[in-house]
C-alpha positions in Angstrom: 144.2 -5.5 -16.2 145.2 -2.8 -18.5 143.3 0.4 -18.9 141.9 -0.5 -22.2 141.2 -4.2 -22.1 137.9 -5.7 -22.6 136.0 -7.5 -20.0 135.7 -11.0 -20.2 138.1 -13.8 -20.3 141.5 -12.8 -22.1 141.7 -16.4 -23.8 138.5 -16.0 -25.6 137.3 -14.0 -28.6 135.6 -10.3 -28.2 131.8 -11.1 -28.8 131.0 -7.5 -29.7 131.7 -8.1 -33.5 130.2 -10.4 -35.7 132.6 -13.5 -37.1 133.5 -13.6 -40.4 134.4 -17.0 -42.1 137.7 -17.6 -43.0 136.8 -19.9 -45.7 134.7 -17.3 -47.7 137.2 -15.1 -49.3 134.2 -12.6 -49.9 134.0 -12.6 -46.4 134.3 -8.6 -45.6 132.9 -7.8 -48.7 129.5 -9.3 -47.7 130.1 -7.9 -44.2 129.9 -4.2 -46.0 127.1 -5.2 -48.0 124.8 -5.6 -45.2 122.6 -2.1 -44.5 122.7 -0.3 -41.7 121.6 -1.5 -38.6 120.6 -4.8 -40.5 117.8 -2.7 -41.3 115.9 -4.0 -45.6 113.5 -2.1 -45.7 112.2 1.3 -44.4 109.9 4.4 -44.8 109.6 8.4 -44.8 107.5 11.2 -45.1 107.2 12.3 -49.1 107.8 16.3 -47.8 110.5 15.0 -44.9 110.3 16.3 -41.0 109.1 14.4 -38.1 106.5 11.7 -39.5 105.3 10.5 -36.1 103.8 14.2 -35.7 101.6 13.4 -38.9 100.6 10.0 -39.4 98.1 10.9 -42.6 101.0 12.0 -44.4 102.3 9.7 -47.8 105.5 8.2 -47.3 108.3 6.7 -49.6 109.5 3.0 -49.4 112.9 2.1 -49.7 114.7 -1.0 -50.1 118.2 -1.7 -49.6 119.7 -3.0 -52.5 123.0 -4.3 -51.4 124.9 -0.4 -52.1 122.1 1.7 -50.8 118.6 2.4 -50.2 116.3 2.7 -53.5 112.5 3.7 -54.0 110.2 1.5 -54.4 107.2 2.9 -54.2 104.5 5.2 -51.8 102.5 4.4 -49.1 99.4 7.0 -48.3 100.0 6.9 -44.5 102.3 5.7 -41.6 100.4 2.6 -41.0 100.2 1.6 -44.0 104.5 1.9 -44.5 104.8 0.3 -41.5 103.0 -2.7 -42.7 105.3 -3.2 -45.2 108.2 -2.8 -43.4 107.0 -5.4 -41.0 105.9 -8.4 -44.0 109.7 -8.7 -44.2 110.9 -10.5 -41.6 113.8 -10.7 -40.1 116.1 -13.5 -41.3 114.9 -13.3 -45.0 117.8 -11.5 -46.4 117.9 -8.9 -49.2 115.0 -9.0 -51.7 117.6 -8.7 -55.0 
């Protein structure tokens, strides 16, 4: 085997990145769509720094929108924003 080859069988497809369907001609444009990580919605600390230091601190909700992460509104502490994050599962796509 060469220096650089992948392990694995050699007659079958690399499984470290996703498929895209050849039939969908917006294929790779969806691909980019998706936020990072696969990550919809998230929180942070209103002043910034490390929020796991102060939990009492407000936070921001944001919301990927398909192009980037927007506001949507304020949650007064870190369990409270992690609640929110966590009523969206996984699966349920984009909200717009």
């Amino acid at each position: 085997m060469g220096k650089h080859s992948r392990p694995g069988p050699s007659n079958q497809p690399s499984r470290a990145v996703p498929r895209m369907d050849g039939d969908n001609p917006f294929a790779a444009y969806d691909k980019r769509r998706r936020p990072p990580m696969d990550i919809y919605r998230r929180h942070r600390p209103v002043h910034g720094g490390a929020g796991h230091l102060r939990p009492d601190v407000p936070r921001v909700l944001e919301e990927w929108s398909g192009f980037a992460y927007e506001p949507v509104g304020t949650a007064p502490s870190l369990a409270a924003a992690q609640g929110w994050v966590n009523e969206f599962q996984i699966g349920d796509g984009p909200a717009a």
